[in-house]
C-alpha positions in Angstrom: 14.7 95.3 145.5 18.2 94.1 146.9 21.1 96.5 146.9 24.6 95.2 148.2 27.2 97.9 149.8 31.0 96.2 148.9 34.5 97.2 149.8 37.5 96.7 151.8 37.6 96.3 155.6 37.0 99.8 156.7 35.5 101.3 153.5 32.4 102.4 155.1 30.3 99.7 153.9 28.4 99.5 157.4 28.0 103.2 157.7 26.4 103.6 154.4 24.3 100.6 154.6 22.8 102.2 157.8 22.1 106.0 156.2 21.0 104.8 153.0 18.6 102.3 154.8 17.1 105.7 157.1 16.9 107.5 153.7 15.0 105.3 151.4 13.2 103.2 154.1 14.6 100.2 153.4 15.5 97.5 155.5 19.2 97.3 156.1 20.9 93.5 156.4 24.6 93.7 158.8 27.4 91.5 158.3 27.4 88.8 160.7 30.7 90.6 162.6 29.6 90.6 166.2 28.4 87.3 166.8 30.8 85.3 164.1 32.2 82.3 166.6 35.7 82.5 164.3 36.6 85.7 164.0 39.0 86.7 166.5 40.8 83.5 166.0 40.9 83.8 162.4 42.8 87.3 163.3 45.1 85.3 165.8 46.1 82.4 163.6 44.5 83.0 159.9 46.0 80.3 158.3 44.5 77.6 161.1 40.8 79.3 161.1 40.6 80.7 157.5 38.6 77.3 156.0 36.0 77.5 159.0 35.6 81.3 158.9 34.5 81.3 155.5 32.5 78.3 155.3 30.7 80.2 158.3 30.1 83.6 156.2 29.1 81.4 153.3 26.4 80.1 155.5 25.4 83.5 156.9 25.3 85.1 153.4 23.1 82.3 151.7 20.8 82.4 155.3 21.1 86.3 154.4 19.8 85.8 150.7 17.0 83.4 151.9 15.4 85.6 153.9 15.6 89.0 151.8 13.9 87.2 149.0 11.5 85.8 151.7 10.5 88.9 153.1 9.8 91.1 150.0 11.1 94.6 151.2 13.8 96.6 149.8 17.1 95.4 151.6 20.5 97.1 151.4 22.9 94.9 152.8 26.1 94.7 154.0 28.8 92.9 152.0 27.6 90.4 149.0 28.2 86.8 149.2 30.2 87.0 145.9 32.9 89.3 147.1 32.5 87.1 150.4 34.3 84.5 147.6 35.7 86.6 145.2 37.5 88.5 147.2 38.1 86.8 150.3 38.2 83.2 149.8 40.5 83.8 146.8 42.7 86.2 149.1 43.3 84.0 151.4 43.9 81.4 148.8 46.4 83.2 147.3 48.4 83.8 150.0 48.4 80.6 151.6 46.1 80.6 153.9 43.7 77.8 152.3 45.2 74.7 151.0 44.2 73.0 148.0 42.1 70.6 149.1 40.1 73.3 151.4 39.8 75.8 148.7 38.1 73.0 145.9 35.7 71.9 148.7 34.6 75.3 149.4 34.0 76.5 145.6 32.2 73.7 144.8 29.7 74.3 147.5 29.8 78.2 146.7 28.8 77.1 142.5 25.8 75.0 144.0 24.8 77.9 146.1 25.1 80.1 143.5 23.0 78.3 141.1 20.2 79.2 143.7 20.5 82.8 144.0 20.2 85.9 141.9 22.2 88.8 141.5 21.1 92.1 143.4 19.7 95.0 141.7 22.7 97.1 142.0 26.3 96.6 144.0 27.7 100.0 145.5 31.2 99.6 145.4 33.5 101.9 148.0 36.8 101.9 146.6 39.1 103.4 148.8 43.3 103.3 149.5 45.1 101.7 152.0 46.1 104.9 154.0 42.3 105.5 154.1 41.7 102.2 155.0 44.2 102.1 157.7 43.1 105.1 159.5 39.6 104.3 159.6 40.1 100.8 161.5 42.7 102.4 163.5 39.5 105.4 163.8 37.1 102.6 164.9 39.4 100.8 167.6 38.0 97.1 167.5 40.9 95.3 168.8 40.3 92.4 166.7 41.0 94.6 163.7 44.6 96.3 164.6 46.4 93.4 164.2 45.6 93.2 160.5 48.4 93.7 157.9 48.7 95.9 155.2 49.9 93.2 152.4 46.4 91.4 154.0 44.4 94.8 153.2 46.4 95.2 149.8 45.5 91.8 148.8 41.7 92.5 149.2 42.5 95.8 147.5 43.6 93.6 144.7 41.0 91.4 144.5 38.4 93.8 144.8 39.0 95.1 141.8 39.8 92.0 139.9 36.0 91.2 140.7 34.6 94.3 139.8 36.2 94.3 136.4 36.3 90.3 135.7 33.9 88.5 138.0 30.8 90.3 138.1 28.3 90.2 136.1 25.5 92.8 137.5 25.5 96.1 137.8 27.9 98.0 140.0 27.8 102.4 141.2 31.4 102.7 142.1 32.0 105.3 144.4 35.5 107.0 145.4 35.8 106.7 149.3 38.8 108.6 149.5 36.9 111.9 148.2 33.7 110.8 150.1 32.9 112.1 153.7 29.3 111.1 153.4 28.6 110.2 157.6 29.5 113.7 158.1 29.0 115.8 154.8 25.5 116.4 153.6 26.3 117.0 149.8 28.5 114.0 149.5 25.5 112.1 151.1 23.4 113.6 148.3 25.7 113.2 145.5 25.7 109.3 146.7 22.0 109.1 146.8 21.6 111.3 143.1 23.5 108.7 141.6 22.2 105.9 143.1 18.6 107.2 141.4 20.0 107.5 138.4 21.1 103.9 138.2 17.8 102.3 139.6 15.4 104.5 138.1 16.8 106.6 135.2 16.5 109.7 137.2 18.6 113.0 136.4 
């Protein structure tokens, strides 16, 4: 079984991952953050790094897929390669930071990767608003992050749910993060995991 956490940059999407992960037993798959080589140039200058960022989390995400189907466990993971596209890629498409000729190249190697891959079992969507956004990077403190700007958060905002309603085809628990305090609330926690049963196995 594959479940994907999605959602903005500071959603909770790596928080969740980790508790659902201790709470079903399954094995939890991070975003490649830490060691991405573009990363804090791509927060420096985002129009020069943009093509090379994303052609490296394209990479990462098909590696990613490659080896959960290898390994046969139950993987929640950390991001989805399609909102990797959907909502990145065409963010920063949108606003400039990809020209033409980058953007073309990059989709056409996304449609022959995805012509390889299948869609997870169920996409856990955090939607959250830009003031809860905001504070939780600011929250978090990764200096990388703070210089982000809120039309740039917006725009993923945006796009998120332009894929949720237009560009996905599988199924998708969408949770509100602004109501959520599931790190630190037991009953949210449970409410999260209740319906998450409901939608893989028909329970309740």
């Amino acid at each position: 079984m594959h479940i994907v956490i999605a959602g903005n940059i500071g959603s909770g999407k790596t928080t969740l991952t980790r508790m659902l992960a201790k709470h079903y037993d399954w094995e939890p798959k991070f975003e490649a953050v830490t060691f991405n080589p573009y990363l804090e140039d791509y927060y420096k200058d985002i129009g020069r790094w943009s093509f090379a960022l994303e052609i490296f989390f394209l990479k990462q995400r098909f590696l990613d897929i490659i080896d959960i189907a290898k390994s046969g466990k139950n993987v929640i993971q950390d991001r989805s390669i399609f909102e990797g596209v959907y909502v990145f890629v065409e963010n920063n498409y949108a606003q400039g930071n990809l020209s033409e000729r980058d953007y073309e190249t990059f989709m056409e190697l996304f449609e022959q990767i995805k012509g390889l891959i299948r869609t997870p079992d169920l996409m856990i969507y955090l939607r959250a608003s830009l003031p809860h956004l905001i504070g939780n990077i600011q929250k978090r403190g990764r200096e990388y992050e703070q210089g982000i700007q809120i039309d740039y958060l917006g725009g993923l905002n945006k796009r998120y749910e332009e894929f949720i309603g237009n560009h996905y085809e599988g199924k998708v628990l969408t949770l509100e993060k602004d109501a959520l305090d599931f790190e630190h609330n037991p009953l949210d926690f449970r409410t999260i995991t209740d319906k998450i049963e409901q939608q893989l196995f028909g329970l309740f």
